[in-house]
N, C-alpha and C positions, 0 to 999 in steps of 0.2 A: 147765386148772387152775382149779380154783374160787373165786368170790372171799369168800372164805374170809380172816377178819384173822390175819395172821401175826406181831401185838404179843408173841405168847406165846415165839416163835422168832427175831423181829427186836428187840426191848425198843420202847423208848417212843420212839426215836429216829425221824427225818421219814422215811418209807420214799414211793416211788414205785411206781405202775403202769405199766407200761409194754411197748414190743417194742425187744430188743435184739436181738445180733448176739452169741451168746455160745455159746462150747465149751472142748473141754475141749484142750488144748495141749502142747507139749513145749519150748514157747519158756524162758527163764530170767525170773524175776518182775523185773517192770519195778522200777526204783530208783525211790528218791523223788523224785528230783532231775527227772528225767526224766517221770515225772508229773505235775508242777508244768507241766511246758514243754507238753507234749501239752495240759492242761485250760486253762491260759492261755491257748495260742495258741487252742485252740479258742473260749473265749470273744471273742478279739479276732477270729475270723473270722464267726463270727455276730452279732457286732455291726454290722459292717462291711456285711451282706446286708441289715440292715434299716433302712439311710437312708428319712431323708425325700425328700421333691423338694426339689431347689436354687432359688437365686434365678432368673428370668429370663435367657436371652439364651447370655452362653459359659458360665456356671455351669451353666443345664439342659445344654449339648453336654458338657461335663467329665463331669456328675455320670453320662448317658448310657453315656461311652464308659465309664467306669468299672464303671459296672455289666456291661456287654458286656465286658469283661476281666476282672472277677470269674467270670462265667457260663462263659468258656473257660477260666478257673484251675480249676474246680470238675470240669469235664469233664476236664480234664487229669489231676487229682489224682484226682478215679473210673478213668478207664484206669488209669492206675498202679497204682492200690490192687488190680484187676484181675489185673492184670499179676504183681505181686507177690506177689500171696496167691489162686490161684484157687480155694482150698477154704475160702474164709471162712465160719464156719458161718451156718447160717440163723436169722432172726428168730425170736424165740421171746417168748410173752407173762413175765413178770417180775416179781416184787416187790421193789425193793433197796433198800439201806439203806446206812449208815455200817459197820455191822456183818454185813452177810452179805446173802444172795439167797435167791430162792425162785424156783425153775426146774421145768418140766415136768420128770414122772420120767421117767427116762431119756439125759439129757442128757450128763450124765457117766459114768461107770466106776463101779464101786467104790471103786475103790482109785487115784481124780484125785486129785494133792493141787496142782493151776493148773489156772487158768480164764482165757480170754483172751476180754477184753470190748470191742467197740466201742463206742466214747463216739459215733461219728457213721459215715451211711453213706461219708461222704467222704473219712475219716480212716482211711489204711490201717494205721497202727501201735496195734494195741489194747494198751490196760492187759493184763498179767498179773499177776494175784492168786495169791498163794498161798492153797489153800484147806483144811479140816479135812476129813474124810473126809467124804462127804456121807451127811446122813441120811435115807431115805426115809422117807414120810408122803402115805400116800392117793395124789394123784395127782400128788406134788412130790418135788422133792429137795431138800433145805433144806441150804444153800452157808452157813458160818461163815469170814470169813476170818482165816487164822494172822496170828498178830502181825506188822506192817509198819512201818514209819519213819513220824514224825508227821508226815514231808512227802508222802508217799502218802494217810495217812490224810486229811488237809485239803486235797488236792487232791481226793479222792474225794467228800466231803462238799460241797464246792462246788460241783462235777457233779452230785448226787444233789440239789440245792438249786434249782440252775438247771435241770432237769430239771421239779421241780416246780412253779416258779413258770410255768413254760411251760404246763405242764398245768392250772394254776388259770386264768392267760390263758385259754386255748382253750374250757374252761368257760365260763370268762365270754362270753365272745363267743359262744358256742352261746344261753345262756340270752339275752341279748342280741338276739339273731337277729343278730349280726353288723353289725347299725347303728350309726353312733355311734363305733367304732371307727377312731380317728386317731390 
């Protein structure tokens, strides 16, 4: 996929680069409600992976075994997600937005109208979107999602937010040489 601005198809809204974990599905479109819980909790679990170091003494052994029970919840929750879903589809490079995707051609059908999206590799219950028929274009499929609940939609937009702030981090600390960062 080319990187190519896709302002003209996505509007002026904060759009992301990225590799997700997306295809085309027969699941039922996830509710709002329940998208709320999946993008919450997944923010409280990445938050939770990026402690500092603790004080001295039993605080460092605490903070330790924690992290070492985080490390087996994660492996636990990858088996699982395994387990449950073994044709999860593959990583694909992305442009997404509040408003729609932009996906290698190919990806979908014709005639998709969901798309099931992994928010993380470790999270086995993906978003399902409802989607517009998709439009090809060069070497894209240009994904509009159909109208969904404003609790979907603002959970989505949170994701697609934190998403990016992640990616301007990583920048920085590229341009940075990674020094300095505490």
């Amino acid at each position: 996929m080319s990187e190519q601005d896709w302002s003209d198809w996505l509007g002026d809204t904060l759009t992301v680069r990225t590799s997700l974990a997306v295809g085309p599905t027969n699941r039922p479109v996830t509710r709002g409600e329940l998208a709320e819980r999946l993008v919450d909790g997944m923010e409280l679990f990445e938050a939770g992976g990026g402690r500092g170091h603790a004080a001295h003494g039993v605080a460092d052994e605490t903070a330790l075994e924690l992290q070492r029970l985080e490390r087996k919840l994660d492996l636990l929750v990858h088996l699982l997600a395994e387990a449950l879903e073994p044709e999860r589809p593959t990583a694909r490079p992305v442009v997404i937005s509040r408003g729609g995707m932009v996906l290698p051609a190919g990806t979908l059908g014709d005639d998709a109208d969901r798309l099931a999206l992994y928010l993380s590799d470790f999270l086995p219950q993906p978003l399902v979107l409802g989607v517009e028929t998709p439009t090809p274009r060069e070497n894209a499929q240009l994904i509009r999602w159909t109208p969904h609940d404003d609790r979907m939609h603002d959970a989505l937009g949170r994701w697609i937010f934190r998403l990016h702030r992640r990616d301007v981090a990583e920048k920085r600390q590229k341009v940075d040489g990674g020094a300095g960062s505490h």
